[in-house]
N, C-alpha and C positions, 0 to 999 in steps of 0.2 A: 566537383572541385573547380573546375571552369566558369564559374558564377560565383565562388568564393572568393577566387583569385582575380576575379573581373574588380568586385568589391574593394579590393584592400590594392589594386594597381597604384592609385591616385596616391599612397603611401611607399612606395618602393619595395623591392623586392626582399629587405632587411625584414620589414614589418612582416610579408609574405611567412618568411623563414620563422620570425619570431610566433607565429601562429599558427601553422606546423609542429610544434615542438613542445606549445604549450596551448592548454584548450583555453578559450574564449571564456569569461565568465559570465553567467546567465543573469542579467538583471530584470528584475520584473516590479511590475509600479506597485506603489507601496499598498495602494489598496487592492491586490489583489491576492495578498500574503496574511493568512491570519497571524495575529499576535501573536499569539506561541512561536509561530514560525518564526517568526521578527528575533527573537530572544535568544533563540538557537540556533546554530547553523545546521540548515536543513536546503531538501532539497523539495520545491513545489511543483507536485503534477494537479494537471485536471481529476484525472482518477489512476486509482490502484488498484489492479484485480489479481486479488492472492488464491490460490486454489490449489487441492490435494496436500494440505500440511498435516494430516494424520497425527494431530495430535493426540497422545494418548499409547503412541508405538516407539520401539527404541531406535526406528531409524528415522523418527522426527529430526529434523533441522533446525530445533528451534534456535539453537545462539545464533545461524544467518539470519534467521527471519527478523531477532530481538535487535538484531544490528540493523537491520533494511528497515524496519519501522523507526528505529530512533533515529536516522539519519534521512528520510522522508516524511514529506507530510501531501495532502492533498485534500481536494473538496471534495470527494465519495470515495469511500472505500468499499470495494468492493468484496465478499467473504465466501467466493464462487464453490460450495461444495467438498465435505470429506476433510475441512478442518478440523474435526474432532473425529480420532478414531470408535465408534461408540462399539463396531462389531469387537475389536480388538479388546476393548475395556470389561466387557463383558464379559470376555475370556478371563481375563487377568488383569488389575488394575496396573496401570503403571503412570503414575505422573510425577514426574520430576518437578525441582524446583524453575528449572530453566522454560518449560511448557506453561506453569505460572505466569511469566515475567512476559510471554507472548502476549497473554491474555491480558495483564495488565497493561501492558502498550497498547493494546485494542481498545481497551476502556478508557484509555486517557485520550487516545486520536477523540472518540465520540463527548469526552468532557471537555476538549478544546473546541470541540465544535465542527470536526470530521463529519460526514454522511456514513456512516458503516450502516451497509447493510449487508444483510445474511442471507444467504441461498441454500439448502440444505443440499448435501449429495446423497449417494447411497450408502454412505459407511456413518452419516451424522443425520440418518433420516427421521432420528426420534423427535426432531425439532420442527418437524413438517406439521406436526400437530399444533407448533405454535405460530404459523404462519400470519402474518398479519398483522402480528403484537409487536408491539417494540418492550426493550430490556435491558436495562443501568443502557440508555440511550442508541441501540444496539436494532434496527428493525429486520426481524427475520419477514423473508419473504418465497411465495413460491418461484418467482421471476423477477427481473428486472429490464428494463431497455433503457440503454445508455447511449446519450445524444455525442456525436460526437464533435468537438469545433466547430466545425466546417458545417455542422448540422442534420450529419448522417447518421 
């Protein structure tokens, strides 16, 4: 807070208050925003790493999730393991229409031009046979390493 409020002194203590109360809005240059992004209000990270959404189970999440992707976008998306429930499906199919509309957000991040890639866990490991391949833009893999900013 003390490097915030250093920041915004030279403005008085009104503007202090006024950004307190109300969050700062994140500007980023315009090349650094895909189109899509541009068109919609969203919100742009480096990356996203979604993991354990068992799709395919009745205590999927998926109206959060269908909301968190249509309200984010970023340049790699991450698909860390156990997105598809396959042990549970195998039991008993279950896929709603709302488990659908996950998936088709995922298709469109990689049609805008997202990085999606796939990581198999152990509940969607039937996909580990397809490692290596990419799919409707989608590349499963057995690993990933992710650089971070700063270059770590």
């Amino acid at each position: 807070m003390a490097g915030f409020a250093r920041t915004l002194l030279p403005f008085g203590v009104s503007a202090l208050r006024r950004a307190q109360t109300a969050p700062a809005p994140v500007l980023l240059p315009a090349d650094t925003v895909p189109a899509a992004a541009a068109e919609r209000p969203r919100r742009f990270h480096r990356a996203i790493f979604i993991s354990d959404v068992h799709l395919g189970t009745r205590g999927c999440k998926a109206e959060m999730l269908v909301d968190f992707l249509s309200k984010n976008t970023c340049q790699t998306l991450y698909l860390v393991g156990d997105i598809v429930d396959g042990w549970q499906l195998k039991r008993r199919w279950f896929w709603p229409e709302i488990q659908e509309r996950v998936l088709l957000e995922i298709l469109k991040k990689a049609d805008e031009g997202v990085r999606v890639i796939y990581i198999p866990g152990n509940h969607d490991e039937v996909f580990r046979n397809y490692c290596e391949r990419r799919f409707a833009g989608i590349e499963v893999m057995r690993e990933a390493i992710h650089e971070t900013a700063d270059g770590r």
